[in-house]
C-alpha positions in Angstrom: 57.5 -2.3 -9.5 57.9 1.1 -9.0 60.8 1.6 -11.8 58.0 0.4 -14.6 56.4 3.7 -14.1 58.5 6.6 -15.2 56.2 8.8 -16.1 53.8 8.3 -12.9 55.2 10.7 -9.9 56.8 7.9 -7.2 55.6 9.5 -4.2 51.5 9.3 -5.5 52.1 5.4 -6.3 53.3 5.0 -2.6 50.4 7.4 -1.3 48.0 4.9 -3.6 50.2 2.1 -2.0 49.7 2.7 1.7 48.5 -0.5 3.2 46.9 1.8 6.0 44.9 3.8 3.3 44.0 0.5 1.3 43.7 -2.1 3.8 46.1 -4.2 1.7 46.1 -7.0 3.9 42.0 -7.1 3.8 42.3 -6.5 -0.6 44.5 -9.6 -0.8 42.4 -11.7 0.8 39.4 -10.7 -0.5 37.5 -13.2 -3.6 36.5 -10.4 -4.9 38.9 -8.9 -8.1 40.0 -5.7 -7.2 42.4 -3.6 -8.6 43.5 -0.1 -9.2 43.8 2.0 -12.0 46.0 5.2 -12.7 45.0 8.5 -14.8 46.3 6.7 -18.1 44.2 3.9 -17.5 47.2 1.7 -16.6 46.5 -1.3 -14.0 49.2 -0.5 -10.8 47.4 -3.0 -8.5 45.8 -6.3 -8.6 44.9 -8.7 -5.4 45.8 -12.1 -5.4 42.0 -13.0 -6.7 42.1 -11.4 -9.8 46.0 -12.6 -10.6 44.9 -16.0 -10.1 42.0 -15.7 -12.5 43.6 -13.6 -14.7 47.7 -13.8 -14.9 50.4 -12.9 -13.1 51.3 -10.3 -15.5 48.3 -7.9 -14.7 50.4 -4.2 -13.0 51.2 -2.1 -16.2 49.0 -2.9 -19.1 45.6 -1.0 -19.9 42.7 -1.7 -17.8 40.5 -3.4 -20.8 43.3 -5.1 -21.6 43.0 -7.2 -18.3 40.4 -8.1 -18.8 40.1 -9.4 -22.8 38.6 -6.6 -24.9 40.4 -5.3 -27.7 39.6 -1.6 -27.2 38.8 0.3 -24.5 35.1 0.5 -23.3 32.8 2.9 -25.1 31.7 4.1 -21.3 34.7 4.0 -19.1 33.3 3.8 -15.5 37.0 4.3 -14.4 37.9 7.7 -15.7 34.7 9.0 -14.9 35.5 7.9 -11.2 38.3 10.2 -11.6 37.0 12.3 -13.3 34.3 13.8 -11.2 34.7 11.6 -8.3 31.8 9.5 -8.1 31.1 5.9 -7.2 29.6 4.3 -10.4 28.5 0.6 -11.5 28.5 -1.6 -14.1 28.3 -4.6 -15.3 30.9 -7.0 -17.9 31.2 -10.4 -19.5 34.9 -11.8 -18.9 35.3 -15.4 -19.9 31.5 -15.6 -20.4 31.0 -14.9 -16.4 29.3 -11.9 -15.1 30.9 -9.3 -12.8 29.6 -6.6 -11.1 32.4 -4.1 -11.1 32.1 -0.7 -9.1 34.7 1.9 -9.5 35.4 4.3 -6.6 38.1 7.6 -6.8 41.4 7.2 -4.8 42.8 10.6 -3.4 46.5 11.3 -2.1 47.4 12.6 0.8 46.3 16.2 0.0 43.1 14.6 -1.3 43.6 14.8 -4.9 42.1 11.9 -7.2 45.1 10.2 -8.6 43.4 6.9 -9.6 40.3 4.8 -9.3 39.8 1.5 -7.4 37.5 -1.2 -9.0 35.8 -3.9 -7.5 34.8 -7.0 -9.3 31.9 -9.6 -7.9 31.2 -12.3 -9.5 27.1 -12.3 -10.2 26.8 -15.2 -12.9 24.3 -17.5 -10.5 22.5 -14.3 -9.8 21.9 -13.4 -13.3 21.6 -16.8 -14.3 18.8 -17.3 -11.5 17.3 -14.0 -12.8 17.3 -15.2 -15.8 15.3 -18.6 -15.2 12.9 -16.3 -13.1 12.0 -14.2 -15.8 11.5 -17.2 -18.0 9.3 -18.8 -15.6 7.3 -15.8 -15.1 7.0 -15.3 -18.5 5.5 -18.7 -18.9 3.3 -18.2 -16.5 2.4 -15.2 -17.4 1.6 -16.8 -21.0 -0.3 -19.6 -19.2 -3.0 -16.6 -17.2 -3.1 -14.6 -20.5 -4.3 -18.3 -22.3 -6.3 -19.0 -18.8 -7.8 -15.8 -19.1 -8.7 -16.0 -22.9 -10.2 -19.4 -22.0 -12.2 -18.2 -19.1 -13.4 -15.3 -21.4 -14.9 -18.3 -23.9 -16.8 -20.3 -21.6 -18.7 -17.0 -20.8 -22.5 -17.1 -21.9 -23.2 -15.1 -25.4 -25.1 -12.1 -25.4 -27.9 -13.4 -27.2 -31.6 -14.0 -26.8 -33.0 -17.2 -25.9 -36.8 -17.5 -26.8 -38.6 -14.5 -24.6 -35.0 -13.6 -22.6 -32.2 -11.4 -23.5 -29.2 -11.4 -22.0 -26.2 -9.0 -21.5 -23.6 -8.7 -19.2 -20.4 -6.6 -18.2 -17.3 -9.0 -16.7 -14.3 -7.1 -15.2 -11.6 -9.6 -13.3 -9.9 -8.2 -10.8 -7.1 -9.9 -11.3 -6.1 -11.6 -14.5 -8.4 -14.6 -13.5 -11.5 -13.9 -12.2 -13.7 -15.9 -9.8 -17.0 -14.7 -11.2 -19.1 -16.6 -13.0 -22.4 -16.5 -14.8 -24.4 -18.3 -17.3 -27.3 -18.7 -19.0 -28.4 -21.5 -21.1 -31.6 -23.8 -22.4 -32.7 -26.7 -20.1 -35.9 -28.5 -21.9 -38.1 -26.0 -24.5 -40.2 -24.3 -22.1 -37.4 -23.1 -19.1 -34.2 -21.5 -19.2 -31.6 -21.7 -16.2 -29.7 -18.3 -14.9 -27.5 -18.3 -12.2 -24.6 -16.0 -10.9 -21.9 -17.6 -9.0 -19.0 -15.8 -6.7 -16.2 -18.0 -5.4 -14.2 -17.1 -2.7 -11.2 -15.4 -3.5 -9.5 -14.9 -7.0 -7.0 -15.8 -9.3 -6.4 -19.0 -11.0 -7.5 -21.6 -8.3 -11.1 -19.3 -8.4 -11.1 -19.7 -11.7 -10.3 -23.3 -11.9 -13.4 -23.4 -9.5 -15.6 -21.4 -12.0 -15.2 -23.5 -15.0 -15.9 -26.2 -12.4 -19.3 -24.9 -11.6 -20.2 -23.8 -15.7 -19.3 -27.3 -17.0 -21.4 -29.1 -13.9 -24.5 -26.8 -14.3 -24.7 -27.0 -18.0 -24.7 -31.0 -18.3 -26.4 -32.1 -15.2 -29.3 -33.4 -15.4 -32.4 -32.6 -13.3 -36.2 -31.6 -13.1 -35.8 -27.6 -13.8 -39.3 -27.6 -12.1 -37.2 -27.9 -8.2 -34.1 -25.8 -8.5 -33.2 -26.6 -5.1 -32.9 -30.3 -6.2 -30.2 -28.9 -9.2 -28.2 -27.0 -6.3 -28.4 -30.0 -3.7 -27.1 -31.8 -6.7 -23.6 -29.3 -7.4 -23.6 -29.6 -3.7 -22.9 -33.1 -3.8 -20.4 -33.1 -6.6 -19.2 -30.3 -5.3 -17.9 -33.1 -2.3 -16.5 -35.3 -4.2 -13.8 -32.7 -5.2 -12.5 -33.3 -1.4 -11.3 -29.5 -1.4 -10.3 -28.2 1.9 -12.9 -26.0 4.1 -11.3 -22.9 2.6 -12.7 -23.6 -0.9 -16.5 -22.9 -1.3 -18.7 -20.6 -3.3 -22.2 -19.2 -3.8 -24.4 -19.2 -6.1 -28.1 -17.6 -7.4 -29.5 -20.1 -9.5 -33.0 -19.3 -11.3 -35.2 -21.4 -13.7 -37.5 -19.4 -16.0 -40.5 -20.9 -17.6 -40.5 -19.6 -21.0 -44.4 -19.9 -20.8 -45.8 -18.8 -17.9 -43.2 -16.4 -17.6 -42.5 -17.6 -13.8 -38.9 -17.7 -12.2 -38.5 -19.9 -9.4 -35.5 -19.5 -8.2 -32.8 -20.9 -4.3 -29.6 -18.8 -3.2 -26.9 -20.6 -1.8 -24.9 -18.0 0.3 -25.3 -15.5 -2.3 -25.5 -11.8 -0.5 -26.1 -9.6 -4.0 -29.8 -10.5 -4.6 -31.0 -9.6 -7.5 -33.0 -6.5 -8.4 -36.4 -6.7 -10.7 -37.0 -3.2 -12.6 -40.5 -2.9 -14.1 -40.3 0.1 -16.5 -44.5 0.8 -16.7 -44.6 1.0 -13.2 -40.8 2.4 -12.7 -40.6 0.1 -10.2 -37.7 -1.7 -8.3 -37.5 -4.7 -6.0 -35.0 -7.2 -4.4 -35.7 -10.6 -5.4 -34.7 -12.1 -2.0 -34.0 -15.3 -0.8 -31.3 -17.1 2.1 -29.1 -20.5 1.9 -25.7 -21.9 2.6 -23.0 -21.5 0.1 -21.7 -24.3 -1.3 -19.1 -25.6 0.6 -17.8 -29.0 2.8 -18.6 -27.9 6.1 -21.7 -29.5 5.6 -22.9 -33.0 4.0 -26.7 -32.1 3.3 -28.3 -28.8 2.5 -31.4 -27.6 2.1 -32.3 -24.8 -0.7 -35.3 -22.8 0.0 -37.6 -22.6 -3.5 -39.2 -19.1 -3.9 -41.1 -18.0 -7.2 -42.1 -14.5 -8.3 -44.5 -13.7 -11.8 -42.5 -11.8 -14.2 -44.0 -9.7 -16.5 -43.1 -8.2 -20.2 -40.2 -5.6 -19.9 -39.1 -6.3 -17.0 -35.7 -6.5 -16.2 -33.6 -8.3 -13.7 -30.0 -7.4 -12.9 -27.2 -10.2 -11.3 -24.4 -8.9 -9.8 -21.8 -9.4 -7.2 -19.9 -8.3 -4.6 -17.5 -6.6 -6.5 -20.1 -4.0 -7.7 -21.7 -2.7 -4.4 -18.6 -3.4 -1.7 -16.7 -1.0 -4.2 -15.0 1.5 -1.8 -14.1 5.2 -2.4 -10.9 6.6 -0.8 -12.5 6.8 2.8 -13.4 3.6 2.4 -17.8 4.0 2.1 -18.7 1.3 0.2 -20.9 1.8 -2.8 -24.1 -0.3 -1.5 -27.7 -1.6 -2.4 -29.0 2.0 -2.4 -26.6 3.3 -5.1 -27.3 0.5 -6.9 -31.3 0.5 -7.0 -30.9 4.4 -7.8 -29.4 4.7 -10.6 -31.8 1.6 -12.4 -34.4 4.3 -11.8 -32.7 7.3 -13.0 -31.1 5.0 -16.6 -33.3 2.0 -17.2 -32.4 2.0 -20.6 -28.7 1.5 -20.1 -28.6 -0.1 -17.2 -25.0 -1.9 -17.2 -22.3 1.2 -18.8 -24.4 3.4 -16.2 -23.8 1.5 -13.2 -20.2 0.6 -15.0 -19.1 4.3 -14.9 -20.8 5.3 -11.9 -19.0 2.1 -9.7 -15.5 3.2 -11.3 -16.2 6.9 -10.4 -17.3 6.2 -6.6 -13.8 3.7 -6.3 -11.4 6.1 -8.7 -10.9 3.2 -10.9 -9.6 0.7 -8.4 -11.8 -2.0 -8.2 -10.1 -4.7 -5.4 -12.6 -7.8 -6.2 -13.8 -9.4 -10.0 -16.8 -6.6 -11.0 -19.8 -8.8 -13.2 -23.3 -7.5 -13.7 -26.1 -9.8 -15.7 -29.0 -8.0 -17.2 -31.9 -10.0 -18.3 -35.3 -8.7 -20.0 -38.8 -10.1 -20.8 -39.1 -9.3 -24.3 -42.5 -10.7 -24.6 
């Protein structure tokens, strides 16, 4: 071999040669390609690997030649190696396989770079899983972003309904949330309201919420015993036959368009609701206990409360997200916060609390945020 290189100093092909400085033993019977690569860019060494995949007639002919290109790369990895002396990485197509080559500088005895050694892997499974990941996540990703644009429609407009107004601000924590509010029109003289937080979030939450929208708005029963409406989700609730994990609470109100009552059961909810009556700048929690809705238990009881509500007020829904909002030393923002700044903004309620939540958490909000304003117009 050595008379096919003329122009190549003997003595630095032996030094690049030395089965104790290469390990040839180890190189041959590697699966790996490797080969190295003199300062002209001419292949002096192949293992037995890359021969066999390759050819027999590797040792002398340019390094691109080896391995099918026409030309020589545009960013030679090689000649940098031996150039500066660094150990770089790159990837090729050879036969429509991947390889992961890394190029590393061989020094002589005197520790002068004379030539580069490359190492080829092939990667195609690994790229080809890669690939089928990225595809999946991608649908996936396409199936939260429709999930999520979904979830956004079955949200209750920001309308008014007879006496009652209604706005809201909705902010998943996730891409999905498990938050969920409505309000909607049960006979002509009542209107049902209710808040809902299911445990955890992301898509099985989610799943959960449209779950609870679509069996509140068409079941049927007497709006004048909300309990008996709750006791009924309960039960249907059951029939899912969802492990004890799954379970959620919910704040459901009916509000009699005439006498301007709202009778009203929690089931687990912990966010009670705050009335703020602007003539007397007055605030109170509209408070009430129950058991969230859940399989641990095959009958429950809702506790009926009713309260008078008078013209302008206005009653704000909200849950956990808003008031267990933490700052960096980890205070949550809490009740007080909340009832505070309803005293100091009544007009604009929602953005204020909005802001002032995102402030007190620097933006990171670790549960779905949703606040539900409603006002007695008349």
């Amino acid at each position: 071999m050595l008379e096919r290189y003329d122009r190549i100093n003997k003595e630095k092909i032996l030094d690049i040669l030395d089965y104790s400085k290469l390990n040839y033993h180890v190189l041959e019977g590697m699966a790996d390609w490797v080969r190295v690569i003199d300062e002209e860019g001419l292949v002096i060494y192949a293992n037995k690997s890359m021969k066999k995949a390759l050819g027999e007639n590797i040792n002398n002919r340019k390094c691109y030649e080896v391995i099918c290109k026409e030309k020589a790369c545009n960013t030679c990895i090689t000649q940098r190696s031996i150039a500066t002396g660094e150990t770089i990485q790159k990837e090729e197509i050879i036969n429509n396989k991947t390889y992961s080559v890394k190029s590393s500088p061989v020094k002589d005895s005197k520790g002068v770079i004379i030539a580069a050694v490359e190492v080829f892997r092939n990667i195609t499974r690994e790229r080809k899983l890669e690939l089928e990941l990225i595809n999946k996540n991608k649908k996936m990703n396409d199936d939260l972003e429709f999930s999520k644009r979904l979830q956004g429609k079955i949200l209750p407009k920001k309308e008014q309904i007879q006496n009652l107004t209604l706005d809201y601000i909705y902010k998943p924590s996730e891409t999905l949330s498990g938050d969920m509010f409505d309000m909607y029109r049960i006979d002509d003289d009542n209107i049902g309201v209710y808040i809902s937080d299911v445990v955890g979030n992301g898509t099985s939450a989610s799943l959960m919420t449209m779950f609870i929208r679509q069996t509140m708005r068409f079941m049927n029963g007497n709006p004048a015993n909300p309990s008996d409406i709750l006791r009924e989700l309960h039960k249907r609730f059951l029939f899912l036959e969802l492990e004890v994990g799954y379970y959620f609470t919910i704040f459901f109100g009916v509000f009699n368009t005439k006498t301007k009552k709202l009778k009203y059961v929690n089931a687990g909810h912990n966010c009670m609701p705050i009335r703020y009556n602007l003539e007397k700048n007055a605030v109170d929690v509209i408070e009430n206990k129950g058991y969230p809705i859940s399989s641990l238990l095959e009958e429950i009881t809702f506790k009926e409360k009713e309260i008078q509500i008078n013209i302008g007020d206005k009653i704000l829904f909200y849950t956990d997200g808003v008031t267990e909002a933490r700052d960096y030393s980890g205070r949550e923002f809490g009740l007080k916060r909340l009832i505070n700044i309803i005293k100091a903004n009544p007009i604009d309620i929602l953005n204020d609390i909005e802001r002032t939540v995102f402030k007190h958490s620097f933006g990171e909000i670790e549960d779905d945020f949703a606040l539900l304003l409603l006002e007695i117009l008349y």
